[in-house]
N, C-alpha and C positions, 0 to 999 in steps of 0.2 A: 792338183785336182783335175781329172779327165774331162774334156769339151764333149760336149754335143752336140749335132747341127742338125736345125730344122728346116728343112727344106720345101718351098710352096715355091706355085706355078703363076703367075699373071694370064688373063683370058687371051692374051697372044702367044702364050706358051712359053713365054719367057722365065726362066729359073732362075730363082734367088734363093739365098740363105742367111740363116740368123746363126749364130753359134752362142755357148751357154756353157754354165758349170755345170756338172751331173749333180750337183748337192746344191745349188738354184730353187728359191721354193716357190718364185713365180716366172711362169713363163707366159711371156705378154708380146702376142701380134698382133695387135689390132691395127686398123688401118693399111694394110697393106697390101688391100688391091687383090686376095687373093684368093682365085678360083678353087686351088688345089694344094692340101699341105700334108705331107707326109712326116707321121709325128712317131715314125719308129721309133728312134731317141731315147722317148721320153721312159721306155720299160727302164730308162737307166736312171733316170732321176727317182732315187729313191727319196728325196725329200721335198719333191713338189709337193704345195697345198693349193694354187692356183694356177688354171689354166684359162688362161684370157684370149679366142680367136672372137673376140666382138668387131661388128663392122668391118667387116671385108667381104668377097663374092661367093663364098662358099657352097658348093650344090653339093657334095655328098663330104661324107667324112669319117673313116676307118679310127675310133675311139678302143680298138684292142690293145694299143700299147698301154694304154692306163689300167687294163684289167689288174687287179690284186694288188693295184696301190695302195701302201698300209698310211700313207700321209694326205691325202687329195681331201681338201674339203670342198673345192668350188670350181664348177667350168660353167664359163660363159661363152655362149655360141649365139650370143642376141647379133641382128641386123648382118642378115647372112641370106643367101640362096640356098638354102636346106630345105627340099621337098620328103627327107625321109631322115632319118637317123635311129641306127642301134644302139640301144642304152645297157644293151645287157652287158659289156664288158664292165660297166660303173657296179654293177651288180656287186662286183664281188673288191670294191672299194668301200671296206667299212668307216672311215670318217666322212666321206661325201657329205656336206648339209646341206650344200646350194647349186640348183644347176637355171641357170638362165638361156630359154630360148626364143622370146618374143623377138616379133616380125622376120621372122622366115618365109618361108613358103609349105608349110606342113599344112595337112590339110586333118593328117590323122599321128598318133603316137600312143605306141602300148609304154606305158611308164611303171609296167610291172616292177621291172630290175633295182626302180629308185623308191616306188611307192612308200615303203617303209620308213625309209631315213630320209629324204632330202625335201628341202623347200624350193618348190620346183615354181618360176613365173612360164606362162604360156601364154601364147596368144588365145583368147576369147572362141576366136573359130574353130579352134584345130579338137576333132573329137576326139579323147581320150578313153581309151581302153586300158586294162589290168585284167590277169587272170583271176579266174575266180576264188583261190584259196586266196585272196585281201578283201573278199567283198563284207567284211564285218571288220576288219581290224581297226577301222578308223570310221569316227560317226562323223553324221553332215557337216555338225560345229568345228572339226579337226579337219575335213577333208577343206574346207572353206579358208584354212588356217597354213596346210601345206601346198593348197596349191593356188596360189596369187596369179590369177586373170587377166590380162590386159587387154582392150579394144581396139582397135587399128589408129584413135587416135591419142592413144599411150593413157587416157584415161584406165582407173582398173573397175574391173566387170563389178555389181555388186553383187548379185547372183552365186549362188554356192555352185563348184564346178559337178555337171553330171558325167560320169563313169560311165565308161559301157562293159560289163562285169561278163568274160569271156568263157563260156561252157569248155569241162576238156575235150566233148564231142568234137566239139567245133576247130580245138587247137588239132587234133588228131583225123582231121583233113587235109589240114597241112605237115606235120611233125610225124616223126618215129615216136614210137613210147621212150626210147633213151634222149631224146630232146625234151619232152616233156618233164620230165622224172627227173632233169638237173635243173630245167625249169623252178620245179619246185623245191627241189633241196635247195639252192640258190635263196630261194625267197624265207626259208627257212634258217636256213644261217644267219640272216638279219636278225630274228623274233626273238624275244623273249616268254623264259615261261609264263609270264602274264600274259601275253598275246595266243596262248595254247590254245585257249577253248576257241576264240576266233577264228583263227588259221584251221583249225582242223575241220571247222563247219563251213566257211567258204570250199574247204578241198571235198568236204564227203558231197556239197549238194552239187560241187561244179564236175562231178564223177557220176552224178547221177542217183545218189543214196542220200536222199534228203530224211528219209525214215530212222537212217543212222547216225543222224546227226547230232544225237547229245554224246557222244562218245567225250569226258573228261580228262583228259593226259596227255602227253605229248604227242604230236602230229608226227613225226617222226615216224613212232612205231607202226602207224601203219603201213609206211611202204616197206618195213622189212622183209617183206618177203617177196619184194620186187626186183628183178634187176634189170639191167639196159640190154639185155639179150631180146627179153619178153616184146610182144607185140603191144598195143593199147587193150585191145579185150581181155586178152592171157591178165594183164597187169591189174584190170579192174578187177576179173575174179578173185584175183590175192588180193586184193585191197578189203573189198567187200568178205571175204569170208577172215581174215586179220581183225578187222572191227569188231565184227560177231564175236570172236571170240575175246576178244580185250573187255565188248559188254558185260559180255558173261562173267568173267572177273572183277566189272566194274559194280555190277547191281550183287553179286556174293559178299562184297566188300562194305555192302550200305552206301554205294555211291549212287548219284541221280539217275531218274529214269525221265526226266526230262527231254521234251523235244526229241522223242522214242514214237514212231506211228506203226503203231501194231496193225490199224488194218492197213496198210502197205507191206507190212511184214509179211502177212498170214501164208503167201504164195512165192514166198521166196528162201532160201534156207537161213532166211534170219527168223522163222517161225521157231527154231525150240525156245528161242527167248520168252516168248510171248506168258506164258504160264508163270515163268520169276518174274516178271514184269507188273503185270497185274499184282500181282500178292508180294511187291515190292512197292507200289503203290498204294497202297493198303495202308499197310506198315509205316510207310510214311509220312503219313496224318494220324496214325495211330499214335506215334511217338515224337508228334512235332507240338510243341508247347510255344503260347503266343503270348510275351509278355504283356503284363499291361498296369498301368497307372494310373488309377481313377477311371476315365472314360477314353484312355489315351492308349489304343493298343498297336504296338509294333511287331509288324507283319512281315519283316525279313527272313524271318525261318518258314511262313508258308510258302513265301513263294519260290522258295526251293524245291515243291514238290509239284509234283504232275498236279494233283486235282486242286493243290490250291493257286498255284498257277494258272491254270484256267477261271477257275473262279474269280480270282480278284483281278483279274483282267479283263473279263465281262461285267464285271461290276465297275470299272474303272478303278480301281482302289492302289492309292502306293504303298509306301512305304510303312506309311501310318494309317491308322485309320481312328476315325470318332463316332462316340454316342452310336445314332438306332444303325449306323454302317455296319457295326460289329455282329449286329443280329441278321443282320442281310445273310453276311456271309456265314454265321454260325447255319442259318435255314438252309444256306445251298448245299451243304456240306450233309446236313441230316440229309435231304433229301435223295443223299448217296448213301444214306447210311455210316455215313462217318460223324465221330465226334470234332467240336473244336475244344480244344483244349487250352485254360488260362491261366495265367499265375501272377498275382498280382507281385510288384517287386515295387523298391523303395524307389529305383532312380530308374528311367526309362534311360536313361545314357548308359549308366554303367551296368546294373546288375543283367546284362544281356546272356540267355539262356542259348548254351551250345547249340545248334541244330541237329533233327534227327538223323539227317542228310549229309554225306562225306562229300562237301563238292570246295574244284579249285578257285584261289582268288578273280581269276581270269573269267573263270564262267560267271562269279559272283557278282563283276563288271558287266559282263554282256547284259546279262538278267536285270542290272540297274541300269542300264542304256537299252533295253527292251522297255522298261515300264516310261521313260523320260522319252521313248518314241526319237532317238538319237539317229538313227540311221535312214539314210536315204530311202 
């Protein structure tokens, strides 16, 4: 089996080395004094799952060799001089589940690359940043849950961690549109189709098209018509006029018109929507049927639409609703001129009535971490 040597510096600049098998699945330095480790190497351990440089003097540290590790589950870089590190190469390390950084010297860390997959410990101080296609993937209760806190003295934070959720305005002061744009394929290759409707509305409102953000299907589709030639604006305009048209196929199809703002629309060329929109709204309280059992009516098929969405969200109203609640909102609904529509059934569990509405699993979660107030 072929050696590998990993080679780090002492803060007198003195060289040393460790050697190793290439099929080794932990590599472990810790304590050893050291300023500077150069972990070329390691693109050759194809069967690392841990990398251990805890406790040494660490100030900076090039993590490209581990990019596209299909084995890596954990690196720890705890009790280090690290004032900055690049996490994007872990990016595209699909097992990663654990990275430890507490007491460094960070003051700040974008933990885009890992956000998705990994249970990440940080120190208490250091402010965290992600781009904004994750700013819905995970609610407060999960965010609280992946990213474990600690205080400078090792007790952990109780406090849920605050984000600071990055505009792509803002990235594209710094970045070319082809850094951004692997940026977010990167983050996308993590997700799953349950995570679609998520991902897709942190990207359309952190682009600027918050009006377009019920778009239903894969995120994906939107940048296809993007590529890394393009500028950032060149790139928004194919984003933004991709969406439109994907709507347009989406509300033709009986799909949601949810989280759709038409007066934002009106002055932009997302207006020919505006006309289907309405009279897809319409149509779906026309054909949206509210089951119910005794005085016990279940409200999951209205709040797939636009107006009963609004409505039972001004009313406070979940999932269920009781007794004189059910006339509140039958009133709000006349007083649009729409009907509520009931049907009494045997079992309020099972005999549950299709919806009139074609929407994914994914949106179906957001919309129930919308009404439970789940998000930061």
């Amino acid at each position: 089996m072929d050696e590998i040597t990993i080679r780090y510096w002492s803060p007198h600049g003195r060289q040393e080395e460790t050697k190793y098998k290439s099929n080794d699945k932990n590599i472990d330095l810790t304590m050893r004094a050291a300023k500077q480790v150069d972990l070329l190497d390691l693109s050759k351990c194809t069967s690392l799952m841990i990398l251990n440089l805890s406790n040494n003097l660490l100030e900076d540290l090039d993590l490209s060799p581990l990019s596209g590790n299909q084995s890596l589950t954990e690196v720890n870089l705890e009790n280090n001089h690290l004032a900055f590190i690049d996490l994007w190469p872990l990016g595209n390390c699909p097992f990663l589940g654990r990275l430890k950084l507490t007491h460094n010297r960070l003051q700040k860390l974008d933990i885009t690359p890992v956000l998705a997959k990994v249970q990440a410990l940080i120190d208490s101080s250091v402010v965290i940043s992600a781009d904004s296609v994750l700013r819905y993937l995970l609610t407060s209760h999960e965010l609280a849950e992946r990213f474990l806190l600690v205080r400078p003295d090792r007790a952990p934070w109780a406090a849920a961690p605050v984000l600071m959720w990055v505009t792509y305005d803002d990235l594209a002061k710094k970045y070319d549109w082809c850094v951004i744009r692997e940026r977010i394929l990167t983050v996308l290759k993590q997700t799953t189709e349950n995570d679609w409707y998520q991902i897709q509305r942190g990207l359309l409102i952190g682009l600027g098209m918050e009006e377009l953000a019920g778009f239903d299907g894969n995120p994906v589709n939107l940048l296809d018509t993007t590529d890394n030639t393009m500028d950032f604006e060149e790139a928004r305009r194919e984003i933004f006029d991709c969406t439109v048209e994907l709507l347009d196929h989406q509300i033709e199809n009986e799909g949601p018109t949810l989280f759709l703002d038409i007066e934002r629309m009106r002055d932009t060329r997302a207006s020919k929507l505006i006309g289907k929109i309405v009279d897809a709204r319409r149509r779906e309280i026309e054909d949206t049927v509210v089951p119910m059992k005794g005085s016990i009516a279940l409200m999951n098929n209205l709040w797939l639409t636009h107006y009963g969405y609004r409505i039972l969200e001004a009313l406070d109203v979940g999932l269920r609703q009781f007794g004189a609640g059910i006339e509140k909102v039958r009133a709000s609904l006349e007083d649009l001129g729409l009907p509520l529509k009931t049907f009494e059934v045997e079992s309020i569990e099972n005999d549950i009535i299709e919806p009139a509405v074609v929407v994914s699993r994914s949106m179906k979660r957001f919309i129930h971490s919308q009404i439970e107030k789940a998000y930061l």
